[in-house]
N, C-alpha and C positions, 0 to 999 in steps of 0.2 A: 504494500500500500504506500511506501514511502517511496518508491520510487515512480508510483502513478501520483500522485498525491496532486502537483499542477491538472493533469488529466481530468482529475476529479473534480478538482474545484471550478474547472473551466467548463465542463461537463455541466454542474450544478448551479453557475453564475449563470451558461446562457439560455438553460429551461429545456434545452433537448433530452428527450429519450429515445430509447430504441424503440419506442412503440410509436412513439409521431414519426420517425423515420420509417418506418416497417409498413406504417399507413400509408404515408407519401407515398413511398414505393407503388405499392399493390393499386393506389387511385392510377397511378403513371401505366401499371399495365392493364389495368382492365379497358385503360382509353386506347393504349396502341390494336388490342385483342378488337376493341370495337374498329378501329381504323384496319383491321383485315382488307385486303386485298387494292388496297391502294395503290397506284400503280409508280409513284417517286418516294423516295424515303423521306424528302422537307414535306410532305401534306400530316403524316403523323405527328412530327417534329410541330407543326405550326398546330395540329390540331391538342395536343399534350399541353404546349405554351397557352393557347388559348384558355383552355379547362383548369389549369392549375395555376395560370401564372397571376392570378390574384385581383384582374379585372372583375368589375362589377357591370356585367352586359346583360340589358333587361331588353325584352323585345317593345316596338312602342306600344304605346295603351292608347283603346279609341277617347279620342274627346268626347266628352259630355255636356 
């Protein structure tokens, strides 16, 4: 422990776990699995960025 000891504490300053990683991951493949048979590798790549990369895209709403 003493020679992870930075590890740890850097580990626990910045709020990451293995399970918010483990998630990230698994949401990154379920979207490429969805992006199946796409025919360039940048349309998954842009379709991954889209879904994960923290935009808030709403479709528009009719007027009232």
């Amino acid at each position: 422990m003493r020679r992870r000891r930075p590890d740890i504490l850097r580990t626990i300053e910045l709020g990451y776990s293995n399970a918010r990683l483990e998630a990230f991951n698994n949401r990154i493949k379920v979207t490429i699995r969805t992006a199946y048979g796409f025919h360039h590798a940048n349309n998954p790549i842009a379709l991954v960025m889209l879904r994960r990369g923290g935009l808030d895209i709403r479709p528009p709403q009719p007027r009232t």
